[in-house]
LOPA-810644 format. One record per residue: residue in three letters; x, y, z of N, C-alpha, C in turn. Coordinates in pm, whole numbers, padded with zeros to 5 digits, always signed. Each point is the difference from the previous one (the first is absolute). Layout:
residues N
ALAXYZXYZXYZ/...
END
This chain:
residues 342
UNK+01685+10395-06651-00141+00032-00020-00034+00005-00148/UNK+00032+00079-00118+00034-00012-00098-00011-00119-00107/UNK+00092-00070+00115+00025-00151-00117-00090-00136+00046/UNK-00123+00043+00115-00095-00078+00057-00155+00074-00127/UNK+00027+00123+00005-00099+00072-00086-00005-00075-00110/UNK+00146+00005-00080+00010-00077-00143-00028-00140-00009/UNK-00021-00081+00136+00040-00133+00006-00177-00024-00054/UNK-00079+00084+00046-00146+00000+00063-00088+00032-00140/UNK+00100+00073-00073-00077+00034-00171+00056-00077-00066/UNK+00084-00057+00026+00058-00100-00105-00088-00122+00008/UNK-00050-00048+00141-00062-00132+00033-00167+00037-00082/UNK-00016+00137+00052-00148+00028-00087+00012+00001-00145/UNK+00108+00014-00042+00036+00004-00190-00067-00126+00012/UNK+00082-00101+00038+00018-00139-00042-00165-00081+00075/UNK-00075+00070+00074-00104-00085+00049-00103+00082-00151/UNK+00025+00106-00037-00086+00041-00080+00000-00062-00149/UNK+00112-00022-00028+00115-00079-00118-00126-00141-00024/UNK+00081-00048+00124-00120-00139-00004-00166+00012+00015/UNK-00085+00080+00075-00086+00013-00054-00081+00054-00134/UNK+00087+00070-00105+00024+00024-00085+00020-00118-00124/UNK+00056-00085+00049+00011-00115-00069-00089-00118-00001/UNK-00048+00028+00127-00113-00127+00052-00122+00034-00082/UNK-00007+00150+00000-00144+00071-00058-00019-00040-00171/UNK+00158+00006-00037-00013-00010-00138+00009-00130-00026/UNK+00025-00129+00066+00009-00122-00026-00136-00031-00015/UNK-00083+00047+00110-00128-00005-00012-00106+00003-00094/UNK+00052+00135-00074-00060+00019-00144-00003-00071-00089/UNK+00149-00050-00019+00028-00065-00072-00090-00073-00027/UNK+00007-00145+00125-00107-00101+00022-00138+00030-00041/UNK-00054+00138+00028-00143+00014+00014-00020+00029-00173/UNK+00074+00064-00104+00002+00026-00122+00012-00129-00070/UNK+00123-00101+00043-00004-00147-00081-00148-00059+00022/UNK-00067-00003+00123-00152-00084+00057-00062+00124-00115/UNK-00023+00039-00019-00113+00130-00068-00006-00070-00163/UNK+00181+00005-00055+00005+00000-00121-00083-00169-00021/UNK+00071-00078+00067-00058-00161-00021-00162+00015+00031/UNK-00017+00076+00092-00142-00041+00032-00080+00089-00099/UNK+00043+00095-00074-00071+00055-00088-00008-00081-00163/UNK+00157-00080-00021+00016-00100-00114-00129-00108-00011/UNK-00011-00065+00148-00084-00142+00026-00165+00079-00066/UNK+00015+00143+00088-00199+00020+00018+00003+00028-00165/UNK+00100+00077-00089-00035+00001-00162-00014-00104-00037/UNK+00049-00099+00028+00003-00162-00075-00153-00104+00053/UNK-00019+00081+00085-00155-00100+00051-00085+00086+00043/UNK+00006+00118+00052-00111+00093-00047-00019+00042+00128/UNK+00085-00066+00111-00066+00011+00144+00139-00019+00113/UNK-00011-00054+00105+00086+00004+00135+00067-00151-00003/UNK+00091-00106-00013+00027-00085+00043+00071-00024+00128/UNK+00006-00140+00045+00080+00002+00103+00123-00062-00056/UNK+00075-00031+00142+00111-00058-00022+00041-00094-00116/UNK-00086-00102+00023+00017-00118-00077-00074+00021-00137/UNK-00115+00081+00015+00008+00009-00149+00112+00048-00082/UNK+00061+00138+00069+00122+00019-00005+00099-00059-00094/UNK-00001-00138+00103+00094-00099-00068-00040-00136-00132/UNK-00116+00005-00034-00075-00016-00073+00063+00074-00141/UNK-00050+00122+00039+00018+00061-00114+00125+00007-00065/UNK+00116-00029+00098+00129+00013-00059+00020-00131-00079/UNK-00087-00053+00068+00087-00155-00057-00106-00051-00154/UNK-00119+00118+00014-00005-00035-00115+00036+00071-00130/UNK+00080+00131+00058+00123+00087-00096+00074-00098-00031/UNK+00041-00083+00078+00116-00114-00021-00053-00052-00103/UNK-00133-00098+00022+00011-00118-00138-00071+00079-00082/UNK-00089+00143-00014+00018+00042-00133+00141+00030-00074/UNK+00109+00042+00092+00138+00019-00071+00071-00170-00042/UNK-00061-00090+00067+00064-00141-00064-00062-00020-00130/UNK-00186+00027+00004-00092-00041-00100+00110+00058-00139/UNK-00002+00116+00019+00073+00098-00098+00068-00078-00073/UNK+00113+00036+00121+00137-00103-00082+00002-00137-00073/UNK-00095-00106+00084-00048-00113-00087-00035+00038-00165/UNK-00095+00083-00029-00058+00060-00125+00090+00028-00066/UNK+00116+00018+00049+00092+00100-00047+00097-00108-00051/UNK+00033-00091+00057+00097-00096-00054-00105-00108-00075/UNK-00101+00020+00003-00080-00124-00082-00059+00092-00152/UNK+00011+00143+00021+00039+00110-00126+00112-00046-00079/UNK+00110+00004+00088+00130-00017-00055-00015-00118-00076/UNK-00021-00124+00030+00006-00150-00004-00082+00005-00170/UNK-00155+00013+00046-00029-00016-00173+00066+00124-00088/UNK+00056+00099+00054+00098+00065-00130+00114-00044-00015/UNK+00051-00066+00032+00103-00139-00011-00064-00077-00061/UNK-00084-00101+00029-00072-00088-00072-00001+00042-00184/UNK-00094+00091+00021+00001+00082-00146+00084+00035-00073/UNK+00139+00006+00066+00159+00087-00099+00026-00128-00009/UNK-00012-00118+00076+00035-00142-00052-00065-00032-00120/UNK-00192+00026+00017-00024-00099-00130+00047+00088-00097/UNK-00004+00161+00002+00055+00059-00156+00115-00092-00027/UNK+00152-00012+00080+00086-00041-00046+00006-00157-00075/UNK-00147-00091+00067+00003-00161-00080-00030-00001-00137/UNK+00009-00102-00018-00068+00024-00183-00159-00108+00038/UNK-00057+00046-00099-00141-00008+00053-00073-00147-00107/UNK+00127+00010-00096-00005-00153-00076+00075-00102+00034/UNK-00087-00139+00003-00013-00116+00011+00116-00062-00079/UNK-00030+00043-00148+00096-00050-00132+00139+00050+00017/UNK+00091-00040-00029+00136-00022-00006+00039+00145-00116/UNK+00091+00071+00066+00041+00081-00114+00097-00065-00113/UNK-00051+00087-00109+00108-00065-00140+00023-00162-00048/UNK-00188-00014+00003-00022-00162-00007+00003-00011-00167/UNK+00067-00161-00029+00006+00022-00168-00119-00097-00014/UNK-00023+00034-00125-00156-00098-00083+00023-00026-00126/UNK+00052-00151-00010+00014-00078-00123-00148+00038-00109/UNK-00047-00016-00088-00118-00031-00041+00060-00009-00220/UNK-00061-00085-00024-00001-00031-00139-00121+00041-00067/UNK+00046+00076-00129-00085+00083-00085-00128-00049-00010/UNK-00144+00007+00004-00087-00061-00040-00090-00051+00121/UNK+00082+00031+00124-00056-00116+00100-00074+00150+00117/UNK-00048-00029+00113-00048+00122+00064+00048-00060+00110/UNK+00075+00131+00089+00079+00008+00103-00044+00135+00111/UNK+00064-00014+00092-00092+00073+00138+00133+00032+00046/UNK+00075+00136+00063+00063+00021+00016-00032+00069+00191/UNK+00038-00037+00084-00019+00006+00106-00017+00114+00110/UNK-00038+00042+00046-00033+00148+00103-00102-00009+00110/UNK+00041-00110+00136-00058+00016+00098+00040+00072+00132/UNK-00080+00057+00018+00015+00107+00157-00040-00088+00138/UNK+00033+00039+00059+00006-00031+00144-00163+00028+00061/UNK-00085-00038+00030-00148+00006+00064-00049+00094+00094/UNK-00091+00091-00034+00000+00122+00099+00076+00085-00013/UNK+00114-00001-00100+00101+00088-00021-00079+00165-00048/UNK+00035+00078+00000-00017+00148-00026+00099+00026-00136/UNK-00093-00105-00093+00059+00040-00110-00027+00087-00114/UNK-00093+00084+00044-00081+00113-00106-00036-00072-00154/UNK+00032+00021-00122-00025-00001-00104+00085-00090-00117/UNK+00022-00134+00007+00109-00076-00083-00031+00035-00134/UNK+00090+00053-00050+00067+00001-00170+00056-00095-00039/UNK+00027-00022-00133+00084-00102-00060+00059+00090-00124/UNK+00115+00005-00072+00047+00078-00080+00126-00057-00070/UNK+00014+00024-00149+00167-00108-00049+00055+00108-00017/UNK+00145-00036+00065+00114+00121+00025+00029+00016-00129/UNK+00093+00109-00049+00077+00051-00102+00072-00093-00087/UNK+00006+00016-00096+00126-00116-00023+00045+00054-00174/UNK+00140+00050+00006+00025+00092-00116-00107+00091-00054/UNK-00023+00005-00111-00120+00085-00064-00199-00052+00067/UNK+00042-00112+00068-00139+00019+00094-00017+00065+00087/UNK-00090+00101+00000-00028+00036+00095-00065-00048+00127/UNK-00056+00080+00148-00037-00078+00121-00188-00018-00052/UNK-00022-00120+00005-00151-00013-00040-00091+00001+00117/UNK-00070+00037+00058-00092-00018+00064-00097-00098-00028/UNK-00035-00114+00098-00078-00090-00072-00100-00061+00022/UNK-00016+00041+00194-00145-00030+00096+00016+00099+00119/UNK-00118+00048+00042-00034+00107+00083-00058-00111+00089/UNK-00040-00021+00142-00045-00098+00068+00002-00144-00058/UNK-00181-00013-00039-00044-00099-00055+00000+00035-00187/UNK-00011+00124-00011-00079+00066-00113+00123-00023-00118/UNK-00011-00022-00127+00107+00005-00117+00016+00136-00025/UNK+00122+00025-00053+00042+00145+00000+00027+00054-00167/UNK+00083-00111-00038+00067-00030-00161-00184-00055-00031/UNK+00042+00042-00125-00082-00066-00143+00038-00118-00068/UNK+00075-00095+00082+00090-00120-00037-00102-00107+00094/UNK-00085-00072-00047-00120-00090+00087+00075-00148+00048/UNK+00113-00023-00042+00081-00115+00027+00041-00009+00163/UNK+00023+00140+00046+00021+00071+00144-00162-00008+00068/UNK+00021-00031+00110-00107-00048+00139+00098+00002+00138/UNK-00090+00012+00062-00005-00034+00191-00049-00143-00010/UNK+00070-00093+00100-00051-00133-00015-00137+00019+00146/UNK-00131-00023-00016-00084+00022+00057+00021-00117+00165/UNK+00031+00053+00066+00016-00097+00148-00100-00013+00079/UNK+00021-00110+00079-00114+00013+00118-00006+00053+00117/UNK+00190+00016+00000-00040+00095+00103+00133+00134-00113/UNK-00043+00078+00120+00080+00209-00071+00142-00025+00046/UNK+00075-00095+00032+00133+00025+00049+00082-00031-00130/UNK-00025-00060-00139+00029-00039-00106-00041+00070-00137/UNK+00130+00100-00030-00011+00060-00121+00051-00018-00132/UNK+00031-00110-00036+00078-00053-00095-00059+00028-00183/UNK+00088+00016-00043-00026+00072-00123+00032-00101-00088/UNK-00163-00036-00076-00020-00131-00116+00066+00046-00116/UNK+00070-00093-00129-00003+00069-00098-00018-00102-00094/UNK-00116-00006-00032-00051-00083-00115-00049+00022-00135/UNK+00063-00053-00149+00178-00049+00030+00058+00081+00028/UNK+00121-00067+00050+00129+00076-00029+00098-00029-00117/UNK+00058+00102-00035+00030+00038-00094+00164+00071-00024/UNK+00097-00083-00078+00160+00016+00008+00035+00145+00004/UNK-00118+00102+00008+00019+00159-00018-00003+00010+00141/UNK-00063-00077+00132-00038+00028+00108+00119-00008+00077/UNK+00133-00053-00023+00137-00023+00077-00016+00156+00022/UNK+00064+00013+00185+00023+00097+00043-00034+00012+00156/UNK+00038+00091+00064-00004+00052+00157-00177+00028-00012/UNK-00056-00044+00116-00148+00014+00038+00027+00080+00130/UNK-00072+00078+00031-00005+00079+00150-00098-00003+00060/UNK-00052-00066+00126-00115-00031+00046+00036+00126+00160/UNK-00102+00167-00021+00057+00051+00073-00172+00044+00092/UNK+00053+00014+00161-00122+00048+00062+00034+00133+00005/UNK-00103+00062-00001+00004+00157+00025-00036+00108+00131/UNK+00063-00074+00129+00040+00047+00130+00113+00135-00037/UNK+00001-00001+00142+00129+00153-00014+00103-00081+00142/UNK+00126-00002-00042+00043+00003-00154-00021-00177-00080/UNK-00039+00075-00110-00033-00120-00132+00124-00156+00010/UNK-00104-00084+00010+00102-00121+00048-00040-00078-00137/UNK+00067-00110-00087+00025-00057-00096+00043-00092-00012/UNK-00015-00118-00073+00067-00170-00054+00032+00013-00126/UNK+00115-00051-00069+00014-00013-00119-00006-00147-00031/UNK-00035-00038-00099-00036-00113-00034+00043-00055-00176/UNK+00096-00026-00039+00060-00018-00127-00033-00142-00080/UNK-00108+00073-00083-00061-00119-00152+00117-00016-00095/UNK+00019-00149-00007+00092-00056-00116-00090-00095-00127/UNK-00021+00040-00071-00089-00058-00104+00091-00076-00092/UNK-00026-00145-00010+00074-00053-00092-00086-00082-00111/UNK+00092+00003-00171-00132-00106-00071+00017-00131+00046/UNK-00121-00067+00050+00039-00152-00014-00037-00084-00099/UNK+00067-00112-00030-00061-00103-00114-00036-00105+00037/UNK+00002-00091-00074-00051-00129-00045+00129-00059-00046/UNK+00023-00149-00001+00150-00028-00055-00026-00176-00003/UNK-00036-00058-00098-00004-00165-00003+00180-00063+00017/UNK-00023-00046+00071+00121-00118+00044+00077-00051-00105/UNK+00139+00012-00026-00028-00102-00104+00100+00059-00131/UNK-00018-00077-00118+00053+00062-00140-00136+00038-00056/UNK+00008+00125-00090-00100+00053-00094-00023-00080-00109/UNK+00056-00153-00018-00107-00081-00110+00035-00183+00073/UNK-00093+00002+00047-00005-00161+00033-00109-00089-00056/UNK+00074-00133-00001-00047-00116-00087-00015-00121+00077/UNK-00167-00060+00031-00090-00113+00037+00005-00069-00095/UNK+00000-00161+00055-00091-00108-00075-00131+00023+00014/UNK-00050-00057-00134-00166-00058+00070-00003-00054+00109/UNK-00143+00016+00091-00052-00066+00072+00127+00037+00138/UNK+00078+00057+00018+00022+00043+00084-00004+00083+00066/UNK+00038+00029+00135-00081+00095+00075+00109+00151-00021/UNK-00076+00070-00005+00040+00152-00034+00003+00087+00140/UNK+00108+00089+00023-00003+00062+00082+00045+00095+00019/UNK-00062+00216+00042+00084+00072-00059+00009+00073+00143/UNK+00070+00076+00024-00005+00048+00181+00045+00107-00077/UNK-00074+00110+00066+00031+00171-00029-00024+00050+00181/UNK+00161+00051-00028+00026+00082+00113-00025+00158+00004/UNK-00084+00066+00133+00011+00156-00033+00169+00057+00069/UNK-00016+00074-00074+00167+00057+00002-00067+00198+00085/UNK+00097+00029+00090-00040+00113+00069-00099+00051+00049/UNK-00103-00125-00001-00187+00008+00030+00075+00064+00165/UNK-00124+00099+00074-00015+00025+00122-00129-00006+00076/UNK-00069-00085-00126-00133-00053+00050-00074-00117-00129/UNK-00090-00065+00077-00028-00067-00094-00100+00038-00114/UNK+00007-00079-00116-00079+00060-00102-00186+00000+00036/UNK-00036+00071-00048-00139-00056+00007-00041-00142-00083/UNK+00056+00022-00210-00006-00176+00034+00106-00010-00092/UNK+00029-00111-00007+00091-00049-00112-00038-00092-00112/UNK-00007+00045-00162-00039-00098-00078+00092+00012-00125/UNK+00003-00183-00006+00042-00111-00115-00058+00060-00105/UNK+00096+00041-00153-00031-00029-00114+00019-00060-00096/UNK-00074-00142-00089+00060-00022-00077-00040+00047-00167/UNK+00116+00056-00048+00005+00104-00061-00097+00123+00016/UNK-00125-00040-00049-00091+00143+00061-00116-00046+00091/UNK-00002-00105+00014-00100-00075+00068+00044-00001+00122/UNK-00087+00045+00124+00024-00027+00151-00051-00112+00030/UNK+00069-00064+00086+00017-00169+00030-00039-00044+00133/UNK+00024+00123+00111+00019-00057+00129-00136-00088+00061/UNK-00154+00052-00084-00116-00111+00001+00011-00099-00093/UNK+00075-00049-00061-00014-00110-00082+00043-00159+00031/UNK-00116-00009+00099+00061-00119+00095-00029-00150-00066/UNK-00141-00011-00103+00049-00093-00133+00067+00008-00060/UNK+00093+00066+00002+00147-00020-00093+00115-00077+00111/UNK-00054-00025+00121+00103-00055+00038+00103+00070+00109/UNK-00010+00201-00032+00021+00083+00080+00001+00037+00098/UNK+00043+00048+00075+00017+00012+00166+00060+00122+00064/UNK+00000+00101+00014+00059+00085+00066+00022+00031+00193/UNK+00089+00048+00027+00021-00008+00132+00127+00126+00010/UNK-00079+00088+00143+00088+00145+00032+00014-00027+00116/UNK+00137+00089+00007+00013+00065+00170+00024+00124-00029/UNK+00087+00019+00110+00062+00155-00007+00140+00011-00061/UNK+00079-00124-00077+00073+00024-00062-00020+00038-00151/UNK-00137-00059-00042-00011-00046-00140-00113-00109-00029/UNK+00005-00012-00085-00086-00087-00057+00027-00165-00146/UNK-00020-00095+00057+00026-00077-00092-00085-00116-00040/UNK+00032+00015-00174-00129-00094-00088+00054-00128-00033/UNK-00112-00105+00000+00031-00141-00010-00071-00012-00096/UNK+00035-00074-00107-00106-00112-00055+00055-00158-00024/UNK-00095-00093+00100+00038-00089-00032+00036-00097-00048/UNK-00046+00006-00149+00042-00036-00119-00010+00063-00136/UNK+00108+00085-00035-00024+00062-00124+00010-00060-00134/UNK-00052+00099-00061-00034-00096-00167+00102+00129-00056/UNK-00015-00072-00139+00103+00110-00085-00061+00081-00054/UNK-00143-00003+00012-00112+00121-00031+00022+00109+00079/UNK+00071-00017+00111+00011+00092+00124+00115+00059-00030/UNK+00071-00017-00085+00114+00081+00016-00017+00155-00047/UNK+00106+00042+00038-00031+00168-00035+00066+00115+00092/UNK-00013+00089+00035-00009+00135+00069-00010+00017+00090/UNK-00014-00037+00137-00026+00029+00151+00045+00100+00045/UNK-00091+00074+00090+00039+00154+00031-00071-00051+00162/UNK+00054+00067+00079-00044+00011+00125+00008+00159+00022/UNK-00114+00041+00002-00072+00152+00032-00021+00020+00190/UNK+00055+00063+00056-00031+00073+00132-00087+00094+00008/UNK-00090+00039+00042-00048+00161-00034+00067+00111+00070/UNK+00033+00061-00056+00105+00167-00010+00111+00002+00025/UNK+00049-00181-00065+00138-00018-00009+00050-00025-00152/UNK+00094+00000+00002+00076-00063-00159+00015-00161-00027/UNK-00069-00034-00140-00044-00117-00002+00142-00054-00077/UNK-00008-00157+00042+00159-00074-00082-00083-00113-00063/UNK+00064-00061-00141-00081-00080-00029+00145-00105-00084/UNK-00066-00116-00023+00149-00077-00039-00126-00082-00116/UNK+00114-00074-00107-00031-00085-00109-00006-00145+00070/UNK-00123-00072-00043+00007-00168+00039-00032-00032-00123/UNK+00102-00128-00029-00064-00056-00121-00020-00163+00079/UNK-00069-00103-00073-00100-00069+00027+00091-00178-00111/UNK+00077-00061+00055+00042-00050-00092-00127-00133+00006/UNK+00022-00090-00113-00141-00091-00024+00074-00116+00033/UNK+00080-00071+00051+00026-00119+00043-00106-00082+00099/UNK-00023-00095-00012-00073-00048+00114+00121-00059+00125/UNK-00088-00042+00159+00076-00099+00087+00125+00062-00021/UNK+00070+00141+00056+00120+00094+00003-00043+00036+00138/UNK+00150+00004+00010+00015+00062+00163-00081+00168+00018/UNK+00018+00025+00111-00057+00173+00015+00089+00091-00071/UNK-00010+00094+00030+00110+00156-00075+00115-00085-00013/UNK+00008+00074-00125+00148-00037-00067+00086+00092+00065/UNK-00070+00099+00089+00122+00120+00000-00035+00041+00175/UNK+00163-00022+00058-00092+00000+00155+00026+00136+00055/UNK-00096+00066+00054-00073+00124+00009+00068+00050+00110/UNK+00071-00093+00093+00090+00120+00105+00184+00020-00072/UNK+00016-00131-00086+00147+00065-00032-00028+00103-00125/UNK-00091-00053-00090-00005+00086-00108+00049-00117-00123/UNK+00075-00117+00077+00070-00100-00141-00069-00027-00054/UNK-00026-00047-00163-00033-00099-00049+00042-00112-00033/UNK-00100-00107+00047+00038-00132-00023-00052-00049-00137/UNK+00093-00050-00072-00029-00081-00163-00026-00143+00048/UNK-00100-00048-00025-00106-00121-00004+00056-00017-00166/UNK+00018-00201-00033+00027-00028-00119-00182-00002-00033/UNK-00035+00028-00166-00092-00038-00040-00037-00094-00060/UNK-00133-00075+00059-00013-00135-00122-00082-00012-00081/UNK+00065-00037-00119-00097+00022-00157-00090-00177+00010/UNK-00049+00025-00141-00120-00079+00003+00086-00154-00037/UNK-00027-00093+00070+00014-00085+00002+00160-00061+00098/UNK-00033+00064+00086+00079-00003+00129+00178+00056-00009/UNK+00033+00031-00117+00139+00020-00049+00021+00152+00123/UNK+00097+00022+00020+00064+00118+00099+00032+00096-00105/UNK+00021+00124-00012+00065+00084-00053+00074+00032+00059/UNK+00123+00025-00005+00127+00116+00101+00031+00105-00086/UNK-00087+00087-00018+00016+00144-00125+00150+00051+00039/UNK+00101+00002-00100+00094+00050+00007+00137-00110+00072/UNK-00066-00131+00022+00129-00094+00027-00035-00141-00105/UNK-00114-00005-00105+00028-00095-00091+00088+00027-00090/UNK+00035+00083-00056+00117+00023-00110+00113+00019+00058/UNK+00073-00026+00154+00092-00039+00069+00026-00132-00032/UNK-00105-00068+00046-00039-00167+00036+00075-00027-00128/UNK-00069+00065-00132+00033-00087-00107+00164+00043-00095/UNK+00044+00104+00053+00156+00026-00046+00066-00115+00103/UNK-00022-00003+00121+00089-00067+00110+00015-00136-00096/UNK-00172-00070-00007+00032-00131-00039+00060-00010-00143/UNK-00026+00092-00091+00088-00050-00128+00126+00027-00001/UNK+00075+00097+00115+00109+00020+00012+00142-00077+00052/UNK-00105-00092+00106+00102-00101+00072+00021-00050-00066/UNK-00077-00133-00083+00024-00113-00066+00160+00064-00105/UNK-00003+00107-00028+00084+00062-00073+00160-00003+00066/UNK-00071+00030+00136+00136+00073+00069+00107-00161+00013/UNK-00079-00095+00015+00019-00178+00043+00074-00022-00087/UNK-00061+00015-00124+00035-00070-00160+00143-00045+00011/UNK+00046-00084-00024+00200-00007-00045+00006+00057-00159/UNK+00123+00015+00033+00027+00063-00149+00067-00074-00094/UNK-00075+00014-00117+00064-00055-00124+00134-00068-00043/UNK+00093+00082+00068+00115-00003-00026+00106-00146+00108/
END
């Protein structure tokens, strides 16, 4: 009896157990529907159904994709950007050299890349023993009190190149063509200034017949551009218009060389061939008076001279320095022949 009693509260534990559990599963459910259905009515102001429901989730979804898109296309141009800091933002070649000869005007090079974010181009000559760093153009604007220094004016802004007209054998040295971004990016660019001359072909005293044609070729020596002009002097007189005399001039880019096609011995003298803001060379011509004589006695690429016999008046030859040969030889043989006395 006893153990039918216990059988009978034990079965009511366990029917109460489970309704106990059913009750609270219940809640559960009815608290999750409350919390969502109270989330949806804050977000739209009112009651949805089902499917709006599902609406709304899915458009939690692609606002959480929209996001992330933004988010890696954030990332992307700040990548983009740590790239261009790291490029160099000039066109021109670092540590470019520039020939230029004293006297002449030269442009030393500094182009950027187009659209570049290059703030403010300087130009400045580095240190060099007791020189100090010069500052020498702010943008476009001159900075130094030295007017030889310019911006070469472009047509278009991607070209900053720094004029220096003249230049001048004091100007050898490091140029720095720098933009003023963060961090500061820079070209060096190294001027070599050399003197150039003038230099006639040739020996420093040559000797024409009359009436033959004259010809003097002056080469420029270390030119890195051409002259503006080149002029013939004879002695102090400039020649290169003196085209009734017979004169002729003709240049390239090596040099320049004077003709005349028949000189007189009035012409002889002094010839200087002048470059402008080069060093002038000048050589001696003398003018000999023979008539019907070959051209130069003296030929102008070996440097030899050739001895031409001269003929005196009345057709006789001279051989200066082999007639008093001629005449020991002949009084000597007849001697050497003789038999002797004995």
């Amino acid at each position: 009896m006893l153990y039918q009693l216990l059988l009978v509260v034990a079965l009511l534990q366990i029917q109460k157990l489970d309704c106990w559990e059913t009750k609270l599963r219940h809640q559960r459910k009815h608290i999750n529907d409350d919390f969502y259905h109270d989330e949806e009515s804050e977000a739209t102001g009112g009651h949805r159904s089902q499917t709006d429901t599902r609406k709304l989730v899915r458009g939690h979804r692609q606002d959480r994709g929209g996001h992330h898109k933004q988010q890696l296309e954030d990332n992307r141009v700040r990548t983009k950007e740590d790239e261009n800091k790291n490029m160099s933002i000039f066109r021109s070649a670092n540590n470019t050299i520039v020939m230029a000869h004293a006297g002449s005007r030269t442009s030393l090079p500094c182009q950027i890349f187009k659209d570049s974010q290059h703030g403010v181009i300087t130009w400045g000559l580095l240190p060099e023993g007791d020189r100090p760093y010069t500052l020498l153009t702010v943008g476009d604007s001159l900075y130094t009190d030295n007017l030889r220094f310019s911006i070469e004016k472009p047509i278009r802004h991607d070209h900053w190149n720094l004029l220096i007209n003249p230049v001048t054998l004091a100007d050898s040295g490091e140029y720095e063509c720098q933009a003023t971004i963060h961090p500061p990016q820079s070209i060096i660019v190294k001027l070599v200034v050399q003197e150039a001359y003038a230099e006639i072909i040739g020996t420093k005293e040559k000797v024409f017949k009359s009436e033959s044609k004259l010809q003097l070729v002056c080469a420029l020596k270390q030119a890195t551009s051409k002259p503006e002009f080149i002029f013939w002097y004879h002695n102090d007189r400039m020649i290169n218009y003196d085209h009734n005399e017979g004169i002729s001039v003709a240049e390239d880019m090596s040099g320049s060389t004077l003709t005349i096609s028949s000189v007189s011995v009035r012409q002889s003298g002094n010839y200087t061939c002048q470059p402008s803001n080069m060093k002038s060379d000048s050589v001696i011509v003398t003018i000999l008076a023979e008539n019907k004589s070959p051209n130069a006695l003296q030929d102008k690429a070996s440097g030899n001279t050739v001895v031409i016999p001269q003929v005196a008046a009345g057709g006789n030859m001279i051989l200066p320095g082999y007639s008093l040969v001629l005449i020991v030889v002949v009084y000597l043989v007849p001697l050497a022949v003789r038999p002797s006395s004995t």
